[in-house]
C-alpha positions in Angstrom: 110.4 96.4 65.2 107.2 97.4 64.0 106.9 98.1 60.5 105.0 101.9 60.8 105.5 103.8 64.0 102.9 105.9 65.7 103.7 109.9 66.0 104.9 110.7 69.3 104.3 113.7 71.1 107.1 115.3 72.6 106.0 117.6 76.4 108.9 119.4 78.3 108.5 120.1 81.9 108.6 123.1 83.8 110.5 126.2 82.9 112.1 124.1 80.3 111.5 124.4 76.5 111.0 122.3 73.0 114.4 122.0 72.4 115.6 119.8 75.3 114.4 116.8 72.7 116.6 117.7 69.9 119.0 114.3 70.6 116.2 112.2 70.9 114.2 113.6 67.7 117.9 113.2 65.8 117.5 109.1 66.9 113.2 108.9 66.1 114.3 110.5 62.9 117.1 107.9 61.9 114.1 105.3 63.0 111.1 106.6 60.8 109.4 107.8 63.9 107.4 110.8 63.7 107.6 113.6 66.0 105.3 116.4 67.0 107.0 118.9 69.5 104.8 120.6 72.1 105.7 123.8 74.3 104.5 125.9 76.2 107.3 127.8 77.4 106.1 131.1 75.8 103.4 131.0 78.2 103.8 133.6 81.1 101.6 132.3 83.5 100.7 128.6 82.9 98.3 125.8 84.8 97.9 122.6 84.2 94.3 123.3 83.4 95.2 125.6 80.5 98.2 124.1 79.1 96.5 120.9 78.9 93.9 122.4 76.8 96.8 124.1 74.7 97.5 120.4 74.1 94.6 119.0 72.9 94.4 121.5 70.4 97.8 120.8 69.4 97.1 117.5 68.8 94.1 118.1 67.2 95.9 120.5 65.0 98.6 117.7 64.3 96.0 115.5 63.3 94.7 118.0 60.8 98.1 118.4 59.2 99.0 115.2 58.5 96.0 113.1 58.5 96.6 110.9 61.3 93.8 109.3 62.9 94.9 106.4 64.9 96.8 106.2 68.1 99.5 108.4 69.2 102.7 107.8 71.7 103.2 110.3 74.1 106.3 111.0 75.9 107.0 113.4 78.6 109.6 115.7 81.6 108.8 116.3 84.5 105.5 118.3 84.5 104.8 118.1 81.5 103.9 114.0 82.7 101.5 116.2 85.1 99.8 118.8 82.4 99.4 115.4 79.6 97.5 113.0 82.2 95.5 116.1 83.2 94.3 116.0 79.1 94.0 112.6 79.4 92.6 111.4 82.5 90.5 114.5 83.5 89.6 116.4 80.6 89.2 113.2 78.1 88.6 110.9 80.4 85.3 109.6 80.3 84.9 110.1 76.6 88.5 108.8 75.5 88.6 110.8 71.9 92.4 110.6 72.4 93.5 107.6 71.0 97.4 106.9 72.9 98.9 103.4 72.6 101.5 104.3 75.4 102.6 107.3 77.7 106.2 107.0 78.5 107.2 109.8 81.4 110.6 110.8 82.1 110.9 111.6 86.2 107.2 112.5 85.8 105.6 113.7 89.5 102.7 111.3 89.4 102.1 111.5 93.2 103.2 115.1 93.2 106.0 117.0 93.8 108.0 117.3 96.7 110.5 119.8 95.1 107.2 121.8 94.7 106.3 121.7 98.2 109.9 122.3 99.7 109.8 125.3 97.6 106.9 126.7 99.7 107.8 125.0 103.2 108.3 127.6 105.9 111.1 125.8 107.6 113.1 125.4 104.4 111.5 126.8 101.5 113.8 130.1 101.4 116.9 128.7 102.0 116.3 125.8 99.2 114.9 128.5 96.9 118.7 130.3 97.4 120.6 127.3 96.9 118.6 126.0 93.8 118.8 129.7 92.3 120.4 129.9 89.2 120.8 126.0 89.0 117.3 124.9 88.6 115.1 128.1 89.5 115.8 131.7 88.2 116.5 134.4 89.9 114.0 136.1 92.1 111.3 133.1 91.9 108.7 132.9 93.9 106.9 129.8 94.0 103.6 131.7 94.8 103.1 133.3 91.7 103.8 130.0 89.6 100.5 128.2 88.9 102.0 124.9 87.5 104.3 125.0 91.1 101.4 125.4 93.2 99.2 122.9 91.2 101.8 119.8 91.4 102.0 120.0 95.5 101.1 116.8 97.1 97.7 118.7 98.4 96.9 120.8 95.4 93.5 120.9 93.9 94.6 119.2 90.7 96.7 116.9 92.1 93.3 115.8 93.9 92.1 115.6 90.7 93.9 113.6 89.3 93.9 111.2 91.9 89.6 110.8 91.3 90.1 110.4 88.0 92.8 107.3 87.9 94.5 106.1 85.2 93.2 105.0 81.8 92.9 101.2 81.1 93.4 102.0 77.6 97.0 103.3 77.6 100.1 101.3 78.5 101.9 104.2 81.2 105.6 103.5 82.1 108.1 106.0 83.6 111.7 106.1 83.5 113.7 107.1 86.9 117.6 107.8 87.8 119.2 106.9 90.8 122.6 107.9 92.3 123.5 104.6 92.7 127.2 105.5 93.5 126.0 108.2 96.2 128.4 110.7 94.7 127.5 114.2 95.3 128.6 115.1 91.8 125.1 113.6 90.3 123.6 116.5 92.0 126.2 118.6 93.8 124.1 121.7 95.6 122.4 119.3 97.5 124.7 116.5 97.8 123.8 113.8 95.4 120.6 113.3 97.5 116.6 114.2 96.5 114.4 115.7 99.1 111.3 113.0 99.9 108.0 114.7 101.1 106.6 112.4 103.2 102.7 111.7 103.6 103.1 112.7 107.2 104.9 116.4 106.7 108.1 115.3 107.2 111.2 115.9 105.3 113.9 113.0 104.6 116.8 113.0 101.9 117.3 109.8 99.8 119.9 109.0 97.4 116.8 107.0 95.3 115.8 110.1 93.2 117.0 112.4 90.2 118.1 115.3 92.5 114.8 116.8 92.1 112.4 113.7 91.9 112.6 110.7 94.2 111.1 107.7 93.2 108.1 107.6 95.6 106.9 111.3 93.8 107.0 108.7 90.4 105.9 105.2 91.1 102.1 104.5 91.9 100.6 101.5 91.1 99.5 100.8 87.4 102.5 102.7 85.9 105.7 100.7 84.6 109.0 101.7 86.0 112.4 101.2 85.1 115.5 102.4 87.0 119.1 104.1 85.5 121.9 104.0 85.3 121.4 99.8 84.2 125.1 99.7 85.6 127.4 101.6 87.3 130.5 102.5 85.0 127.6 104.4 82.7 127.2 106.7 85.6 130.9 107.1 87.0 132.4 108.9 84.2 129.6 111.9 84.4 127.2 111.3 86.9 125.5 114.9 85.8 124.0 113.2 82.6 121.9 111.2 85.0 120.1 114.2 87.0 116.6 116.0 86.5 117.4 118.6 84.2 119.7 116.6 81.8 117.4 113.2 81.6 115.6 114.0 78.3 118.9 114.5 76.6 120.8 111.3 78.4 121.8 108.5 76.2 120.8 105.5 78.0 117.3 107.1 78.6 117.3 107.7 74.7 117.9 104.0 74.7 115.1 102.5 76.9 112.5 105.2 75.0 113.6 103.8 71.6 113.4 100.1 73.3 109.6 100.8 74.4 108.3 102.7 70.9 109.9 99.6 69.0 109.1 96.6 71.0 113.2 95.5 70.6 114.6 94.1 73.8 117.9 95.1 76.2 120.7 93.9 74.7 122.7 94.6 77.5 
């Protein structure tokens, strides 16, 4: 274990808030590990664009406070993996002021985001939008009026961006997936236990490799670490719920394998 730990900045995804990191801030705290909480849930109309700026003065801000000038760990949900390597890739890209040792994102759409896309699909867009309302959308939403929706499709201007840009050689990127490994439809139950794949041709398949709302192939490009959950199956049988989209920044084993990459210890298991 290292001996002084970097801050880490914490990035919620999409409709989701600072708070979904109180269980893993309780375990940085027992380990000395800074923590500087990002949101941007306040914000009524958000784009990657924006919020990423948002960010980098939050950072900057940060690094005002408490004096910090060295490198940073980053950690994010979801979109919020989507708004940070916008900061990071496009905006500092070529001039690399933002010093990161490692990005860590949790179901992070680096190829896009299928769930984005079905949302808007004329074939099944409205009746998905019904059947995820209430569960994982609000009421009423329509994905037309949501910038950070529109901007993580497949075919979206920043996701084209993005793309250009690449990765940084300088930061160590990993991600960390779930998989209903036992194919139960209680890991996801309103659609099944599966994840809707967008595939490069327009098509639509379902595959049990996915988070309910991620698959893997929306996560895993080359030049980005992966590593797969549940790491056996009776951590998943008991509540296979823990292990879906929503709930991964607050599951236990994921806590584990964050904690694990930040410290340098190794799987005990």
């Amino acid at each position: 274990m290292r001996s002084t730990h970097s801050p880490v900045i914490l990035i919620h995804g999409w409709r989701s808030h600072p708070g979904i990191w109180k269980p893993l801030i309780s375990r940085l705290d027992t380990l000395g590990i800074p923590t500087w909480n990002f949101g941007y849930e306040k914000n009524s109309d958000p784009h990657p664009v924006t919020v990423a700026e948002d960010l980098r003065d939050f950072i900057a801000d940060m690094r005002r406070r408490t004096r910090y000038r060295e490198e940073i760990d980053i950690i994010t949900h979801s979109m919020g993996t989507h708004i940070t390597r916008f900061l990071l890739e496009v905006q500092d890209g070529k001039e690399r002021a933002e010093k990161v040792r490692q990005f860590i994102g949790i179901g992070p759409p680096n190829n896009g985001s299928s769930m984005a896309e079905l949302f808007c699909d004329p074939i099944y867009g409205e009746e998905m939008r019904g059947k995820l309302e209430g569960v994982f959308i609000p009421p009423g939403f329509e994905p037309d009026d949501d910038s950070l929706v529109q901007e993580v499709r497949p075919g979206s201007v920043t996701m084209a961006t993005l793309n250009q840009a690449g990765l940084r050689d300088d930061i160590r990127y990993s991600c960390i997936l779930s998989e209903n490994i036992t194919r139960t439809e209680q890991f996801f139950p309103v659609l099944g236990g599966k994840t809707w794949v967008f595939q490069p041709d327009g098509t639509w398949q379902m595959t049990w490799a996915g988070d309910g709302v991620i698959p893997h192939t929306d996560s895993i490009m080359p030049g980005i670490e992966h590593e797969i959950i549940p790491s056996d199956t009776s951590l998943f049988e008991s509540r296979p719920d823990r292990y879906c989209h929503s709930s991964l920044p607050k599951n236990s084993e994921v806590i584990d394998c964050i904690v694990r990459r930040l410290t340098g210890e190794k799987n005990s298991s």
